[in-house]
N, C-alpha and C positions, 0 to 999 in steps of 0.2 A: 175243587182246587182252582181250576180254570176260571169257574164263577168268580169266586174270592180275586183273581187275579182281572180278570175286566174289571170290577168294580174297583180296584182301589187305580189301576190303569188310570181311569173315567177320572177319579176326582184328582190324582195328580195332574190333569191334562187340564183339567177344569182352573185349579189353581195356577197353573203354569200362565193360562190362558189371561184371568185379572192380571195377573201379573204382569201382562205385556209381552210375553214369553211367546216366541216361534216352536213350536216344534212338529216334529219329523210326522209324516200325516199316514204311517203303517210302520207294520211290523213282521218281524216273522217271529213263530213262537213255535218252541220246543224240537229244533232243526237240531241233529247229534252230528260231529262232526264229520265229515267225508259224508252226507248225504244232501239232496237236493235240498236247498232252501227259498221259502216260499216267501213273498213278502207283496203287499198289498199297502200301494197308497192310492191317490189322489192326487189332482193337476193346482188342488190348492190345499193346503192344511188348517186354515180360517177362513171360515165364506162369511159372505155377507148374511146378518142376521134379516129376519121380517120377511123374506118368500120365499116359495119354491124356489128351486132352482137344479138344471141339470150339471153334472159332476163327472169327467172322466175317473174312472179306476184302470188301474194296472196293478195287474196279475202278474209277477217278473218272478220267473223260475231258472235260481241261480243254481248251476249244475256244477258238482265241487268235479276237481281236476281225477283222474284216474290214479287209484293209489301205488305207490312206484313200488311196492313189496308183491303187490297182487301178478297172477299171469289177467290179462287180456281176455275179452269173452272173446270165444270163436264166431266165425263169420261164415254165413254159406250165403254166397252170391253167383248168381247169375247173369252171368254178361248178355246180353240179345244184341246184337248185330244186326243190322242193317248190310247186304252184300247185292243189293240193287245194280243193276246198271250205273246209273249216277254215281256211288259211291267208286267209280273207278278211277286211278291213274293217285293221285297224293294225297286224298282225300283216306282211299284203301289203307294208303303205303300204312301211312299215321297211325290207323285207327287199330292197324294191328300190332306196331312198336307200341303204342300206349296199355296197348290191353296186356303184351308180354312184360313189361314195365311194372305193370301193376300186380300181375299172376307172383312175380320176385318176392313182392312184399309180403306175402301170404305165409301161414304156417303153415307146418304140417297139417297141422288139427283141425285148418279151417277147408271147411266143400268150397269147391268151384264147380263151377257148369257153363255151359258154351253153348247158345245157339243162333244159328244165323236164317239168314229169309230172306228170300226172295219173292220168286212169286209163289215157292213153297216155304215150309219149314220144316229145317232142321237141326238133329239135335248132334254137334259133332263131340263136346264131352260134357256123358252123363254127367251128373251129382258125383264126385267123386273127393276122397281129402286131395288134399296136394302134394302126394307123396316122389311125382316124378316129372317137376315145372319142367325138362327138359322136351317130354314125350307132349303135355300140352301146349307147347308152345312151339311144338309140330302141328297140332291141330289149327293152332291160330293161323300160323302162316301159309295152310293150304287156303284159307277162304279166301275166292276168286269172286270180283263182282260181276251181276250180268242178272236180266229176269226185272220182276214188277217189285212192289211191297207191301209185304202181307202183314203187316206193322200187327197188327192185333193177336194174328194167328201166333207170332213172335212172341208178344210179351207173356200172353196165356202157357207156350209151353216153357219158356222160362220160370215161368210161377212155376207148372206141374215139375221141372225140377228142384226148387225151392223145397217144396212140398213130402220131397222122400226122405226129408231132415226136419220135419216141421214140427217134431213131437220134443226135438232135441234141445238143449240150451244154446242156442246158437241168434246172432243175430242176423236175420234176414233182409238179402235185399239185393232186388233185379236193377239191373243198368242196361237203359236203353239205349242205341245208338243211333241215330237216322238223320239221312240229309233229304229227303222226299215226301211225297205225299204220298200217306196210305190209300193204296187204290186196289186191295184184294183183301174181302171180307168187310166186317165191321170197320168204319171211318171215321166218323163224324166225332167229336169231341164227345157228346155225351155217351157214347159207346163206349170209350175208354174211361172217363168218369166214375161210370158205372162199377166197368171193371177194378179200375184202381179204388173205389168205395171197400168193392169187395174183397181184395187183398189185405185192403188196410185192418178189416175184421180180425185177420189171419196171423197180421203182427210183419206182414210183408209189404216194405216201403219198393217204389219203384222211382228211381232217377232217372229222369232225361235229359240227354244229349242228341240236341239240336245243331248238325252242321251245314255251312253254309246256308244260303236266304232260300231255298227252295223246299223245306219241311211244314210243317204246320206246326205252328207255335202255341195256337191254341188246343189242337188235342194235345201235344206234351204237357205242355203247363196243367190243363185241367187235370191228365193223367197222378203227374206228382203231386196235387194239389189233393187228390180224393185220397192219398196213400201216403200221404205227409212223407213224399220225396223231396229231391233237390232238384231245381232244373238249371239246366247251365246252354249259353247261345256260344259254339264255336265257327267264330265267323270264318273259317279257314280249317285245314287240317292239321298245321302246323300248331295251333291250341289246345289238341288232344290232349297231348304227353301231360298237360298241368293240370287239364281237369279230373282227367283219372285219377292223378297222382292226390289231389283235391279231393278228391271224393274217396278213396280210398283210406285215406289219410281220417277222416269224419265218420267214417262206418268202423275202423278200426280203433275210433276213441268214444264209443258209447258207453255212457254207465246209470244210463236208465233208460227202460224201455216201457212201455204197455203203459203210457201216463195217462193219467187222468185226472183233470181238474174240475171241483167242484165248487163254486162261491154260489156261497147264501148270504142272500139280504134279508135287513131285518123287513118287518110286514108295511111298514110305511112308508119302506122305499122299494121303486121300482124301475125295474130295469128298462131300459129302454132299446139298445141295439148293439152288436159286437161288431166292433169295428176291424174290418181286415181279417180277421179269422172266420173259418164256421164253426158253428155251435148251436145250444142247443138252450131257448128259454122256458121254462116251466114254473109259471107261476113268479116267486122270490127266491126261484135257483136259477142257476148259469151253470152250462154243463160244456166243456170242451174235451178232444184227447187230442193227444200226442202219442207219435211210434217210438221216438226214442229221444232222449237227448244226448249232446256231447261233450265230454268233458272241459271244462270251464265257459262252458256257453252259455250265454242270457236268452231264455226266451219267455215270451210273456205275450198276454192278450188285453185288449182293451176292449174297456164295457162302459158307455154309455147309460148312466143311472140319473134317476130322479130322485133326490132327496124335498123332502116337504119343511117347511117354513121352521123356524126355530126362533128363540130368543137371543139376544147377545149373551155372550157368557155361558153360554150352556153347551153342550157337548152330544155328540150321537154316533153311535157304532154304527159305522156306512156299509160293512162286508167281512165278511168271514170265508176263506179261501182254503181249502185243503184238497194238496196233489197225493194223490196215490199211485205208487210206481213199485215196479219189477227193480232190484238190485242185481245186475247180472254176473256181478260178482261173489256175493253171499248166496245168490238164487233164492233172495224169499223178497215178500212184499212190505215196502216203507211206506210211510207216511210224515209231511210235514206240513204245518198248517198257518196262516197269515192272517192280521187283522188292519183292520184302520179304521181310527173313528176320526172324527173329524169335528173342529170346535167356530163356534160362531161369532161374531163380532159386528157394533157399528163402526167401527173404526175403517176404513176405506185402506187408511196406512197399514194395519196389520193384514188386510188380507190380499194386500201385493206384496207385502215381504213376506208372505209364505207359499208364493207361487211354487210350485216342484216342476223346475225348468226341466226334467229328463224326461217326467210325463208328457209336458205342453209339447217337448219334441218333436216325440215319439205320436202322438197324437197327430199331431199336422204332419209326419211324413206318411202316416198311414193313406190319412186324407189326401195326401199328392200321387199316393200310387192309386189308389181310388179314383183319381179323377186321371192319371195316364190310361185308366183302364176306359172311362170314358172317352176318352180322347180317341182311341182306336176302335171304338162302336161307330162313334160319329166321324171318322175319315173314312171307314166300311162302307155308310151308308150317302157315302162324297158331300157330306158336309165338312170342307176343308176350314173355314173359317171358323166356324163354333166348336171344332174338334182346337183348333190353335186357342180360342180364347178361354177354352178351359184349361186348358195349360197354362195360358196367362193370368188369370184369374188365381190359379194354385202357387203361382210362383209367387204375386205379390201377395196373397196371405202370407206365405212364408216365408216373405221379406221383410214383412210386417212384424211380425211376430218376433223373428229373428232380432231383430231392429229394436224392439221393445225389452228384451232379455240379456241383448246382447250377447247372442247364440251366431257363432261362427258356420259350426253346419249346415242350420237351417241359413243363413245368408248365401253359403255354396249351393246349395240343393235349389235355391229359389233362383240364382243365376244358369245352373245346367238347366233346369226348365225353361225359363225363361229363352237359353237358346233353342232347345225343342221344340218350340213355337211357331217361332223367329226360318226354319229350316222349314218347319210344317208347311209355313204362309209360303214362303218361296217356291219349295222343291214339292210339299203335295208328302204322304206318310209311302215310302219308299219301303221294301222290303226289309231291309236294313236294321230301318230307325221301327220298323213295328217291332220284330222280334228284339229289339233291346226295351224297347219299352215294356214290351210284355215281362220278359225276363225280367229288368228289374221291378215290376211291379208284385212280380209273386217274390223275389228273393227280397224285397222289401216286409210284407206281409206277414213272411214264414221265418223273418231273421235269419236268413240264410247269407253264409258268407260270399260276397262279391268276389268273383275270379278271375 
């Protein structure tokens, strides 16, 4: 049935196509409704006929809103605290109205657990439902700061509480909290990497919360990066209360989990590179996952293909996409699946009026976090100038571009750069300006909402 439906797909595209006809360069096919839908274009929908040539795709997994009849999956999370030294005085105060803040929002039905660290860890409430917010939120407000930061020893027993519900239907996920440098136990970014790889196996995401400019922004980020968390820079204590609120808010609106995306190309096109995301190339497949998604959220990856020479007028399936996911609501596993072919042309006019300005975007922002992330290897290594002219460099691409589309975003996004620069050449990459770089460069990457 499928076959019969490419094939007649193909020649209406083809027809369309003499015809001088634009059209839409993907699709999603056989998405039921209230489930994820999958849909796969292209950065153009007519290329130029007579050569090779490489082709951004986008993988856009549109997560339908959470159905208003349904209850909510339960949640079992794990707070980890940071109660170091440094986190003392309003820094503390904060960190503990936000977490009692957010304990409020919780059901009965969903686990909490509580640990904090110092130069030890420990665990003050086990894995428990939340049957009495009043008696935990005694617990909360005994933690007193003072001692080193055993960051690692922290997040691992917060997993091991995760873990005494990990059989259950419940959505998982550890919240870190830290304003310092891990200096007892494992350190180093790829230490936590590691770890967070390992969680991610489990179906347990870990969010960081980075306060104040004295934490390492690169073990967090790497951390949520290996365990498809969120990571959030609260330049102050006073920021707490809305990232929680943020984040709780996003763990409480999941309605898929265990995702996995699969695009196959056909044999004479090949992939080339996945931009922004990791993943996995094998041959003429493309393999990524995802821990969960959130209710009316867009998220999507972009893949770097090489499609091979064609004729004018003639047409070619560029990718075929299907997400398989957990419905935590029904509790059994979905599937939907996306196409795009893609039609060729001499014509110069028809294949700029079918540019798909949301891909070219999305593309060049990826590309600008990509090169902030440069930008902070090369101010690391006190190359201040070439760390600024890559910045410069990403802004007037994407001013350019912008310019050419007449895309408003990318015109803003290429002037904030542009001042990042501008700050860099003068002031030198300040504590400050790294971890917001950092930060948005993964909350760019991961589509994660700015806060």
């Amino acid at each position: 049935m499928e076959k019969h439906f490419n094939q007649f797909r193909t020649i209406i595209i083809t027809v369309l196509t003499a015809l001088g006809l634009v059209f839409a360069a993907g699709s999603a096919i056989g998405a039921d409704k209230g489930s994820v839908v999958c849909r796969v274009e292209t950065d153009r929908a007519v290329l130029p006929a007579g050569d090779a040539q490489n082709v951004v795709l986008k993988i856009t997994l549109d997560a339908p809103t959470a159905p208003a009849e349904a209850k909510r999956p339960r949640v079992n999370i794990a707070l980890v605290m940071d109660q170091s030294g440094s986190m003392s005085g309003t820094k503390m105060e904060m960190a503990r109205e936000a977490a009692i803040e957010a304990l409020t929002r919780l059901g009965k039905d969903d686990v909490f657990s509580l640990v904090a660290y110092d130069t030890d860890v420990t665990t003050l409430v086990p894995a428990q439902q939340v049957r009495d917010v009043n008696a935990i939120a005694r617990k909360i407000r005994q933690i007193r700061a003072g001692g080193s930061t055993a960051l690692f020893g922290g997040v691992s027993q917060g997993a091991a509480e995760i873990r005494k519900h990990i059989e259950a239907r419940y959505i998982h996920r550890v919240v870190l909290l830290s304003d310092g440098i891990a200096n007892v136990g494992p350190s180093h970014p790829s230490d936590l990497g590691r770890l967070g790889a390992g969680l991610f196996k489990e179906g347990i995401s870990v969010t960081t919360v980075g306060v104040g400019t004295d934490y390492n922004e690169d073990l967090m980020a790497r951390l949520s990066q290996k365990s498809d968390g969120n990571t959030y820079f609260a330049e102050a204590g006073v920021d707490l209360p809305r990232i929680f609120a943020a984040e709780l808010g996003e763990v409480l609106n999941v309605v898929a989990k265990d995702v996995r995306v699969i695009v196959t190309l056909p044999d004479d096109v090949t992939p080339v590179d996945i931009i922004g995301r990791e993943g996995r190339i094998k041959g003429n497949r493309v393999e990524l996952s995802m821990n969960q998604l959130y209710g009316g959220q867009e998220k999507y990856a972009l893949i770097e293909i090489r499609l091979p020479s064609a004729a004018s007028g003639t047409t070619l399936n560029v990718a075929r996409a299907e997400v398989v996911y957990q419905d935590p609501f029904a509790g059994k596993a979905m599937r939907s699946t996306g196409l795009a072919t893609a039609a060729f042309s001499s014509d110069p006019d028809k294949v700029s009026a079918s540019t798909n300005v949301d891909v070219v975007r999305d593309y060049q922002l990826n590309l600008n976090a990509l090169a902030q992330e440069k930008a902070i290897e090369l101010s690391d290594q006190g190359r201040q100038k070439e760390a600024a002219a890559t910045l410069r460099k990403s802004a007037a691409k994407m001013k350019a571009v912008g310019s050419m589309y007449g895309d408003a975003q990318l015109a803003k996004e290429a002037d904030a750069v542009e001042d990042q620069a501008v700050m860099l050449e003068e002031k030198g990459m300040s504590k400050k300006t790294r971890k917001q770089l950092r930060t948005e460069s993964y909350q760019m990457k991961n589509q994660q909402k700015a806060q």
